[in-house]
N, C-alpha and C positions, 0 to 999 in steps of 0.2 A: 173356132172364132178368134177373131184378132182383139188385144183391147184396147182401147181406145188410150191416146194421146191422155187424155185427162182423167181414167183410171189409171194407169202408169204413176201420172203425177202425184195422185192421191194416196198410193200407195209408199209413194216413197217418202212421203211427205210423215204418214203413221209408221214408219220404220226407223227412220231418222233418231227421234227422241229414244228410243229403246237401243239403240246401236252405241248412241253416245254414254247411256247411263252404265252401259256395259263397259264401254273404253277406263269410262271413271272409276269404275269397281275396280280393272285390272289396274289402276296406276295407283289407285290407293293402297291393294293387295301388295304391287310391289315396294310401295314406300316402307310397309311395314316391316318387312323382312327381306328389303336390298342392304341395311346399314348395319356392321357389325361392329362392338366396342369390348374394349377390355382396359383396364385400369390396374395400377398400381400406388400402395399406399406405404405411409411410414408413422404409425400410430405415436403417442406418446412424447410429444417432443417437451422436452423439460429444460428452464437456464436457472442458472445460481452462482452468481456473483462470485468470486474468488475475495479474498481481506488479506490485510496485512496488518500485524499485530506485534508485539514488542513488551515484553517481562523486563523486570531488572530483582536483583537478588538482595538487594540491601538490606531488605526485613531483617528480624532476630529470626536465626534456627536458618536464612538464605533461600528462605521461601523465594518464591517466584510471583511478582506481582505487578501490577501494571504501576500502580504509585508505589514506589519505597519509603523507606524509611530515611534518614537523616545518617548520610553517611559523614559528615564532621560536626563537632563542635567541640573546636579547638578553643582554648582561653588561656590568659597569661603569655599572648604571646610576644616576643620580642625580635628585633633583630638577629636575622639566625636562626628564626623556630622554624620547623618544616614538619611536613607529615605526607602520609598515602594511603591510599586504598584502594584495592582492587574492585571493581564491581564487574558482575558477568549481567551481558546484556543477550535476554534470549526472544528468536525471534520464533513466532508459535503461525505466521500469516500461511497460508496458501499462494501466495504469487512472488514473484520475482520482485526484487524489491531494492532499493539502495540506503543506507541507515546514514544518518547525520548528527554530530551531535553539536548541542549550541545551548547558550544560556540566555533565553530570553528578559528583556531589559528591564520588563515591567515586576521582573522575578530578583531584581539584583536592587539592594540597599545598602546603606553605606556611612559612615560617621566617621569625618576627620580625615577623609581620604583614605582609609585605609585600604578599600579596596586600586587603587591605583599604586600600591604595595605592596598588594600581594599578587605573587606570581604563581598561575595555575599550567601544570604542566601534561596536557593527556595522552596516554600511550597506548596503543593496541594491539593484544595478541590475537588476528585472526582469524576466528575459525576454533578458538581453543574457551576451554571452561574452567577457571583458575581465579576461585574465589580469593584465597590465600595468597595471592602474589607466589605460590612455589616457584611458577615460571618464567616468574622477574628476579635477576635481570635477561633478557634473551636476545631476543629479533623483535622486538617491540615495533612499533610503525609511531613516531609521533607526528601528532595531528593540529596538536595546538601548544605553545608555549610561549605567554605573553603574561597581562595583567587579568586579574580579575574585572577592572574595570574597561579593556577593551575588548573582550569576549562578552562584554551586555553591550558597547556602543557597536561592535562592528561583525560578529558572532552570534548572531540573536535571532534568527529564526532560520525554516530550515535551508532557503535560497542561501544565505551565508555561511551554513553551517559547515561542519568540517566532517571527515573522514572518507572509505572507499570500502566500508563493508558490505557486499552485494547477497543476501540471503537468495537463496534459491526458488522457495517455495516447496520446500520439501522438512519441515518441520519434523523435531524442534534442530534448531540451528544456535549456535553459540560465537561470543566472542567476547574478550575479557579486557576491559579499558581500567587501564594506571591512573589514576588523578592523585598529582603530586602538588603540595601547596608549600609555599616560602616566602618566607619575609625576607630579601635581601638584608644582607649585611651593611649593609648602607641607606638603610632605610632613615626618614628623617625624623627625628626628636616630636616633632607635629603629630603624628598617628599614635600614641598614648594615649591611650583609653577608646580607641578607635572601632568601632565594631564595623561587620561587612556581613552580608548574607545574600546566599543566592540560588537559584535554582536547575541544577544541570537537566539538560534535556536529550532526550534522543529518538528523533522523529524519523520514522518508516515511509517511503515511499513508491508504488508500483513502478517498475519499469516497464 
């Protein structure tokens, strides 16, 4: 027996939705397990700043310390008086760095002009560690040789300051700076009884 037009219809009509549900199973089946991944990591990432840091030796006994102590206090002086001291400047930073030294203004006082009389002189060995001056006089570098009072007006922070010791970043690191002080011979009759005081400085900066 033949079937009729309209069972045919009916029949495909009930197969239809089971044919498709099937389609969707295999495109889900394959979604799941068409895509492959693999990855790569790098655990633990850690930062920590690098510093730069600066000792100086002036203490009793040449300790190492970031504020020293009181390298002059000269008195009775006259025309003609002079004096020096070595002081070793150590750099203890982790980064590259270039050292400057200056006397900031707000550090510098003064009575009778004397500080416009007294001439400070600084000199550098370095690279070298020579608390004693053993190594003066040598190959010194000088850096400053003027007044006391134009190393506060024009010497005074560390954009103006002077030298060219460039620390590494590989600590500890040394260099030994001369500070010579003088009263010209020709100083005037006016600065008697005159006092001066002032604050050297030596400020580290990263390069």
């Amino acid at each position: 027996m033949f079937e009729s037009a309209t069972a045919r219809r009916r029949a495909i009509r009930t197969a239809a939705p089971a044919a498709g549900l099937l389609a969707a199973a295999l495109l889900v089946w394959q979604g799941s397990y068409a895509a492959f991944s693999a990855t790569t990591t790098v655990p633990n990432n850690n930062w920590a700043a690098g510093a730069v840091s600066l000792l100086n030796d002036s203490n009793a006994g040449n300790a190492f310390t970031q504020t020293g102590s009181v390298a002059f206090n000269a008195s009775g002086l006259k025309p003609g008086s002079t004096g020096f001291r070595c002081i070793v400047v150590q750099s203890t930073g982790t980064l590259p760095a270039l050292v400057h030294w200056y006397v900031p203004t707000a550090a510098e006082t003064t009575t009778k002009a004397l500080d416009a009389n007294l001439n400070i002189s600084v000199d550098v060995d370095y690279g070298k560690q020579d608390t004693n001056c053993v190594g003066f006089p040598g190959a010194p570098v000088n850096i400053y040789n003027n007044t006391l009072a134009n190393a506060a007006a024009n010497v005074n922070n560390y954009a103006t300051g002077v030298g060219t010791w460039a620390p590494t970043g590989t600590p500890p690191e040394y260099s030994t700076y001369r500070i010579t002080w003088t009263v010209p011979a020709g100083a005037p009759n006016t600065i008697q009884g005159g006092t001066a005081s002032a604050t050297f400085t030596w400020e580290s900066q990263n390069t």
